[in-house]
C-alpha positions as CSV (number, residue, x, y, z in Angstrom):
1,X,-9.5,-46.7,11.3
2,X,-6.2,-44.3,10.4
3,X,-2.9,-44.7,12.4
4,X,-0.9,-41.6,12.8
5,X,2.4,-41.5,14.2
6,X,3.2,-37.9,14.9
7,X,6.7,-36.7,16.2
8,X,8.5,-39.0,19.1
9,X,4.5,-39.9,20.6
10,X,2.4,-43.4,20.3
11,X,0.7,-43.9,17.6
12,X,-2.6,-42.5,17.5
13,X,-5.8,-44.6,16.1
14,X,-8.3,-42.1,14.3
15,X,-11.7,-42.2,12.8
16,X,-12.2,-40.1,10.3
17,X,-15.8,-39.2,8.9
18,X,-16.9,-36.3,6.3
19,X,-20.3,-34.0,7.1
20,X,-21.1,-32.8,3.2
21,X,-23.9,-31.2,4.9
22,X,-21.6,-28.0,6.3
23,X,-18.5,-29.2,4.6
24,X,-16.3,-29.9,7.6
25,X,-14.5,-33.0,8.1
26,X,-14.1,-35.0,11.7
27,X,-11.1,-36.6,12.8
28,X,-12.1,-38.5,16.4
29,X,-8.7,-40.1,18.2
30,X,-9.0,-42.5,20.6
31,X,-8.2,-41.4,24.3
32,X,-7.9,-37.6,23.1
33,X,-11.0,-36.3,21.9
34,X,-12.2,-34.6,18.3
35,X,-10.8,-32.3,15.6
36,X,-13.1,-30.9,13.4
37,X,-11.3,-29.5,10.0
38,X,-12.8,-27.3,7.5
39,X,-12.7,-24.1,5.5
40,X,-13.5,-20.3,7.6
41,X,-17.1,-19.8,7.6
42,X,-16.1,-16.3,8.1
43,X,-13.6,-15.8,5.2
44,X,-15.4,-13.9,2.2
45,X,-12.4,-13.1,0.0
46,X,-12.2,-8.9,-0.6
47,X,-11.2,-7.5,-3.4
48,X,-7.2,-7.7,-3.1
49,X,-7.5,-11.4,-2.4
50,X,-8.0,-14.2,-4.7
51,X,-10.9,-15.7,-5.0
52,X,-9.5,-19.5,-4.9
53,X,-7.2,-18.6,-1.7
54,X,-7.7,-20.8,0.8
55,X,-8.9,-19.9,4.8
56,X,-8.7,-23.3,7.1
57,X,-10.1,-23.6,10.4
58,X,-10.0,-26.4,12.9
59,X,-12.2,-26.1,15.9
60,X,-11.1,-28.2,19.1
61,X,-14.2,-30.6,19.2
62,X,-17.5,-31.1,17.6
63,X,-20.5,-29.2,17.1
64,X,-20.7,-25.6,16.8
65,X,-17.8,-23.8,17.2
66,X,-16.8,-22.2,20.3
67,X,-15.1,-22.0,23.7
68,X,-17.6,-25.3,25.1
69,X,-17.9,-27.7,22.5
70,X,-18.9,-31.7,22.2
71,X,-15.9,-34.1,22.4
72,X,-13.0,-31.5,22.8
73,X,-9.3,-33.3,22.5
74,X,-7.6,-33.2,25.8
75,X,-3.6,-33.2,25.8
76,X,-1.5,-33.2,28.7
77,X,-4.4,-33.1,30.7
78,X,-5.3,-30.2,29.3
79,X,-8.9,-29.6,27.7
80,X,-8.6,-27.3,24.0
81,X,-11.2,-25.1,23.5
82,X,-12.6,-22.8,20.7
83,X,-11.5,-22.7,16.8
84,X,-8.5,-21.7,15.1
85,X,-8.1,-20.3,11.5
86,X,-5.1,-19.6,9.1
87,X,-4.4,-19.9,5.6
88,X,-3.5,-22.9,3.8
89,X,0.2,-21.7,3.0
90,X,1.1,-22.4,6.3
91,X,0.0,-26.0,6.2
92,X,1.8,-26.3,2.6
93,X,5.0,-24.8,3.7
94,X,5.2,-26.5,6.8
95,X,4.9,-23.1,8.6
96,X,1.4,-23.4,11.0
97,X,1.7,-22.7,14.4
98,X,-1.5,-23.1,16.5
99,X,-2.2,-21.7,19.8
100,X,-5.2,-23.0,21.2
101,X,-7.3,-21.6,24.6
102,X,-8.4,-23.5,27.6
103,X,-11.1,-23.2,29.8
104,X,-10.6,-22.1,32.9
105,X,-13.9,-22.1,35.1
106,X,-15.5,-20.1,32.3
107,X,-12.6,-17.7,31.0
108,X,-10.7,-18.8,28.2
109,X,-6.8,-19.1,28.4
110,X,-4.0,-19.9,25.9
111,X,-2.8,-23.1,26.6
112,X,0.3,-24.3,27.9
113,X,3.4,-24.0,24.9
114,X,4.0,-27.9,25.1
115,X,0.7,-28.6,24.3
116,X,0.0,-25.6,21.8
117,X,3.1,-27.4,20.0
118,X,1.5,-30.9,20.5
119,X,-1.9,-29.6,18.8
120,X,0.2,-28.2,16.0
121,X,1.6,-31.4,15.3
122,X,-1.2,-33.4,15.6
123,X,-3.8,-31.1,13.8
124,X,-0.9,-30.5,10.5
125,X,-1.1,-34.2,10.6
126,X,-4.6,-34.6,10.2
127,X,-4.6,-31.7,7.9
128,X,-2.4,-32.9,5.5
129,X,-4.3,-36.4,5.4
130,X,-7.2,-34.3,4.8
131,X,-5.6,-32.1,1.8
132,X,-5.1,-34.7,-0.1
133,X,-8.3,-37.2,0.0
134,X,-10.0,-37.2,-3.2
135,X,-13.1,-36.1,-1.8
136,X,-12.1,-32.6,-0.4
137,X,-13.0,-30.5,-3.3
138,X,-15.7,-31.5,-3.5
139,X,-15.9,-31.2,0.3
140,X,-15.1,-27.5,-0.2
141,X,-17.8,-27.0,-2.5
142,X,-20.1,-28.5,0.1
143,X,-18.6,-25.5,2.5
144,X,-19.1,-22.8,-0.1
145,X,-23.1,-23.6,-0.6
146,X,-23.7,-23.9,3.3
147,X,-21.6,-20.7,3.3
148,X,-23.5,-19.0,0.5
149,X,-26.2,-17.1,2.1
150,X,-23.6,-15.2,4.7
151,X,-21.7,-14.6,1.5
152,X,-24.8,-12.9,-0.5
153,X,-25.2,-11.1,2.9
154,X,-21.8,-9.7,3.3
155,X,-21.4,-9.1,-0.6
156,X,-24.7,-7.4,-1.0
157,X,-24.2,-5.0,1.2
158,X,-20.4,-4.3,-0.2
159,X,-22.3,-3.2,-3.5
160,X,-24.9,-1.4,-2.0
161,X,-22.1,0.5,-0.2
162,X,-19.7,0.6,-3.4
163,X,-22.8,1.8,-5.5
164,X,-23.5,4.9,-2.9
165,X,-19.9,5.5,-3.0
166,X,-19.5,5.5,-6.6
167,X,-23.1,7.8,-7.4
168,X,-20.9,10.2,-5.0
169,X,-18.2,10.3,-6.9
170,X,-19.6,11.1,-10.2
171,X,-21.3,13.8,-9.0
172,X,-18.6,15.0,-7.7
173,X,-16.3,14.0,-10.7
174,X,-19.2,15.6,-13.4
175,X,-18.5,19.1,-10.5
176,X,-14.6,19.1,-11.2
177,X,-15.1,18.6,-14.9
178,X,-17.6,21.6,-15.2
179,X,-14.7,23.8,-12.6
180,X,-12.0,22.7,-15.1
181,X,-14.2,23.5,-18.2
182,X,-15.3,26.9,-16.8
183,X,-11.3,27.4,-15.9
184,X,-10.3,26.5,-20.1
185,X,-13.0,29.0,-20.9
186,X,-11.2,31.7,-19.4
187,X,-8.1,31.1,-20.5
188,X,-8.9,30.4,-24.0
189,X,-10.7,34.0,-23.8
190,X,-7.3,35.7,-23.1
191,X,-6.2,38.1,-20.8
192,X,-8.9,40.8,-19.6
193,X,-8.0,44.2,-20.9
194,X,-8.5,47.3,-18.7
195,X,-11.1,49.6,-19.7
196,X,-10.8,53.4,-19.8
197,X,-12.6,54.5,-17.0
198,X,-10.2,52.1,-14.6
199,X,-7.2,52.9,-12.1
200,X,-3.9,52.9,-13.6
201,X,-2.4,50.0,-12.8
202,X,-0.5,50.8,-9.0
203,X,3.1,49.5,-10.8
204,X,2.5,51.5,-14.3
205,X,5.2,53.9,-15.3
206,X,3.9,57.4,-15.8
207,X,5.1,60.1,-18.5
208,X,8.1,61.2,-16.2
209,X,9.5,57.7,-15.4
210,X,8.2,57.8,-11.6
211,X,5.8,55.3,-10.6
């Protein structure tokens, strides 16, 4: 059992249990529900990101993630639905700012501002516990092989698409190179004489100086 004391509220008793099976980790608090903390299933770094940058998420209960889910946290009498996710900068530089939904009959909602701020507190909290457990690499390595098939998926088709693109451009490239060839060709043959049997040229200057 952990004991968090988070800003000027009671002190909040909190199991805290790891699932290596999708690489998430579960924070249950007594009298306010679940938080369940891991990495975006969704986040497949592109090309202008690195690799080893980080993509939280924290989804507002248990189970899979969406707008209804097992053993949602309830603040303020008020009942946090669905899944949040930012980068891990925020959490370092003490700069997250959640802004969980609600359910209301069956549309979702953004919750009230006192209790968005409340579920910031509480979840940055939890997250920083989280960060630094010894067993949250190898947490995240847990993530990345339940993650690794959607990966294959998204990344194979990015090279199938980059391979199309790139047999298009060298065709087109090997056109432009045989246009700029053809182009040194003529220059290198000089300029093109006229023969006898043409026009005069319509700005010559003739015998008596007119044109």
């Amino acid at each position: 059992m952990l004991t968090f004391t988070v800003g000027g509220g009671s002190a909040l008793e909190t199991k805290e249990f790891a699932d290596f099976d999708t690489g998430q980790a579960v924070y249950r608090i007594t009298g306010i529900g679940a938080f369940t903390l891991g990495w975006n299933p969704d986040w497949h770094p592109d090309a202008d990101h690195p690799p080893t940058e980080e993509n939280l998420q924290v989804a507002y209960g248990t189970g899979p993630a969406g707008f209804d889910m097992t053993e949602a946290p309830v603040l303020f009498g008020v009942t946090l639905a669905g899944s949040e996710c930012f980068p891990r900068r925020t959490v370092d530089t003490g700069q997250l700012r959640l802004h969980p939904y609600r359910l209301l009959v069956t549309a979702p909602v953004r919750a009230p501002k006192g209790t968005a701020r409340r579920a910031t507190e509480i979840v940055n909290a939890l997250l920083r516990h989280w960060l630094a457990q010894p067993w949250t690499p190898e947490l995240r390595r847990a993530h990345e092989h339940h993650s690794a098939p959607r990966s294959l998926s998204r990344y194979g088709g990015l090279i199938a698409e980059y391979e199309q693109r790139m047999q298009r451009l060298s065709r087109d490239r090997a056109y432009y190179i045989d246009r700029a060839d053809h182009a040194t060709a003529i220059l290198q043959a000089g300029p093109v004489p006229a023969p006898a049997s043409a026009p005069p040229h319509p700005f010559a200057t003739t015998e008596t100086g007119e044109r």
